[in-house]
C-alpha angles and dihedrals in degrees: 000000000000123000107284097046092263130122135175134274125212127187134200106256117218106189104238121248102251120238124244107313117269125196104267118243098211107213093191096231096013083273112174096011121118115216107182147342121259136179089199098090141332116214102199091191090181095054092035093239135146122194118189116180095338083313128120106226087238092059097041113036097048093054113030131085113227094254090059091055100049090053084048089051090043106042098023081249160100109254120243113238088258093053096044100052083042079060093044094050090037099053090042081056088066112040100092101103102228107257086248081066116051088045088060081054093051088046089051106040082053085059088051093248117187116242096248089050090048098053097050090058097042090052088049094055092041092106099065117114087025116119115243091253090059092043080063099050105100080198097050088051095042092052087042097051095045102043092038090040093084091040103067091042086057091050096041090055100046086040085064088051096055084248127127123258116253115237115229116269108221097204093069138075123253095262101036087054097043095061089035083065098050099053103026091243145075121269130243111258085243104058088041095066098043088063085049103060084039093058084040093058095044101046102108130354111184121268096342117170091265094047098047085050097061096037086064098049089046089050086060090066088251118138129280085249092063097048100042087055080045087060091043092057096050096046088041081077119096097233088062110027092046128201127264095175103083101042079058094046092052086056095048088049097047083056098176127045088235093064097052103094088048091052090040101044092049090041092062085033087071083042087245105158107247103241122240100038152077113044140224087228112015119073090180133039123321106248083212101062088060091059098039086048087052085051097050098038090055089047095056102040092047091082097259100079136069106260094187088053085050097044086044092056086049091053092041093045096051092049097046088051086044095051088040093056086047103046096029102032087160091047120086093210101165132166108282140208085268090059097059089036089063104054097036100048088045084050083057090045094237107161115244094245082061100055095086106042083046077059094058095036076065096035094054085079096062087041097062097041089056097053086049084056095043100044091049084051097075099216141111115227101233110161119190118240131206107242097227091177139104130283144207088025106161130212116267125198107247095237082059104060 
């Protein structure tokens, strides 16, 4: 049983017999195509506005604990005092990787295995020790994969560095000690709650690539593990999970406000994409980015940050929108959700090998919402394709080709 009183319901899936055939319309990516409805989050690109449960990203992100926003995601609702401090307890509960898996870390982090690799094979294994009934549970696994998720992206990354993984301390909360087991300490409030509001905006984003990954292995009645590694291997790719470092690394290298214009203007000269801006989806601003500035902003005026880094971004960010709207004035190239990672996650000093799987340490909770949604939806994901090959071939013996 999950807080709330809720659990999930998962249905046998039969693949329907299809109508009379129609001609296909092929939509290259499915783009444009809408697949399902969904209460989970809205993602308005041309109003530049992200809904997640009923929330604007602005309201919710800012002010919620994650575990507030993983109830909200799950129940379509806050959590009471009393369920949130069940969640609290339950997903503290879980965060103890089994022993099979964190020798496959340690196996892994030896052969020089990348993070996001790493993960996907640590998620993958997350059911072992577990009873076949509870293999079975679609609530047992979820609060498993999202409160084991970050830590096997803590002991992976101390196992790369010859130190010992950090055990889960059950008296914090599932940011605090996330970050707690990374660096072997407890975090300042503040910091805490930056990553917070970071995990809380990127929760969950519509039908991304990963979430629609694991939607359609869920559709096919498989379990909410496999789904979830199908989801780490989608978002693994560099079209999905994006990449915050460089932007980072352009504003290390432009070093002083003053240079920015020079770096930025020869940047776009060579045609190089300025990173940071411009989105697939939004053609204003990404919402995300606000929130993601505010955080920022707060982390690196509260005494533990570096002012001068924040006030550099700043500089950097309002030339390069200044040199896109003069150089791409058809173009809508505004700071996206990658620009404001960056920083934020550097402020927490978070490696940059660690931003994505942070990303999907925040991103877990919308995965397992959506295969809540899909598997009560009862229906396999079963698109049609347009056969572009050749026809009437005929078999030839092989001494005759």
């Amino acid at each position: 049983m999950v807080a709330g009183g809720t659990t999930m319901t998962w249905t046998t899936m039969t693949e329907p017999s299809h109508a009379a055939a129609k001609a296909p319309t092929v939509r290259a990516g499915l783009e444009g195509v809408v697949a399902a409805a969904t209460r989970l989050s809205e993602v308005d690109g041309a109003a530049g506005r992200l809904t997640i449960a009923g929330f604007p990203v602005e309201e919710l992100a800012p002010h919620a604990s994650f575990e507030e926003t993983v109830h909200l995601l799950w129940h379509d609702r806050l959590p009471g005092a009393d369920e949130l401090a069940q969640l609290r307890d339950e997903l503290a509960r879980h965060r103890a990787l089994p022993p099979a898996v964190l020798d496959l870390l340690q196996a892994a982090a030896a052969d020089r295995v990348g993070p996001m690799d790493a993960l996907r094979m640590a998620v993958g294994a997350l059911d072992l020790g577990l009873s076949p009934a509870e293999r079975s549970d679609p609530d047992r696994l979820a609060l498993r994969l999202i409160a084991a998720v970050p830590a096997a992206v803590a002991a992976h990354h101390r196992l790369t560095r010859g130190l010992e993984p950090v055990p889960p301390d059950p008296a914090l909360g599932h940011v605090a000690d996330y970050l707690r087991q990374i660096t072997g300490e407890a975090p300042p409030a503040d910091r805490a709650r930056g990553l917070e509001t970071y995990l809380s905006t990127v929760a969950d984003h519509g039908f991304n690539a990963s979430t629609f990954a694991a939607r359609v292995v869920v559709s096919t009645g498989s379990d909410l593990v496999s789904a979830v590694t199908a989801a780490i291997g989608a978002l693994k790719g560099p079209l999905h999970g994006g990449a915050p470092g460089p932007a980072l690394e352009t504003v290390f290298e432009i070093g002083v406000a003053e240079r920015a214009e020079e770096v930025l203007a020869a940047k776009l000269d060579r045609g190089e994409r300025l990173m940071g801006f411009g989105h697939r989806v939004y053609r204003v601003r990404d919402p995300r980015a606000d929130v993601l500035a505010a955080a920022a902003e707060r982390l690196f005026t509260a005494g533990s940050g570096d002012r001068e880094l924040y006030e550099l971004a700043r500089a950097v960010e309002a030339t390069a929108l200044r040199l896109l709207r003069e150089r791409k004035p058809d173009r809508r190239l505004e700071t996206n959700v990658e620009f404001y990672t960056a920083l934020l996650l550097h402020g927490l000093e978070l490696p940059v090998e660690l931003f994505t799987p942070t990303f999907a340490v925040g991103r877990v909770a919308g995965w397992t919402a959506h295969a809540r949604e899909q598997a009560a939806e009862g229906r396999l994901i079963r698109p049609l394709s347009e056969y572009a090959g050749a026809r009437g071939r005929r078999w030839v013996p092989v001494e005759e080709r």
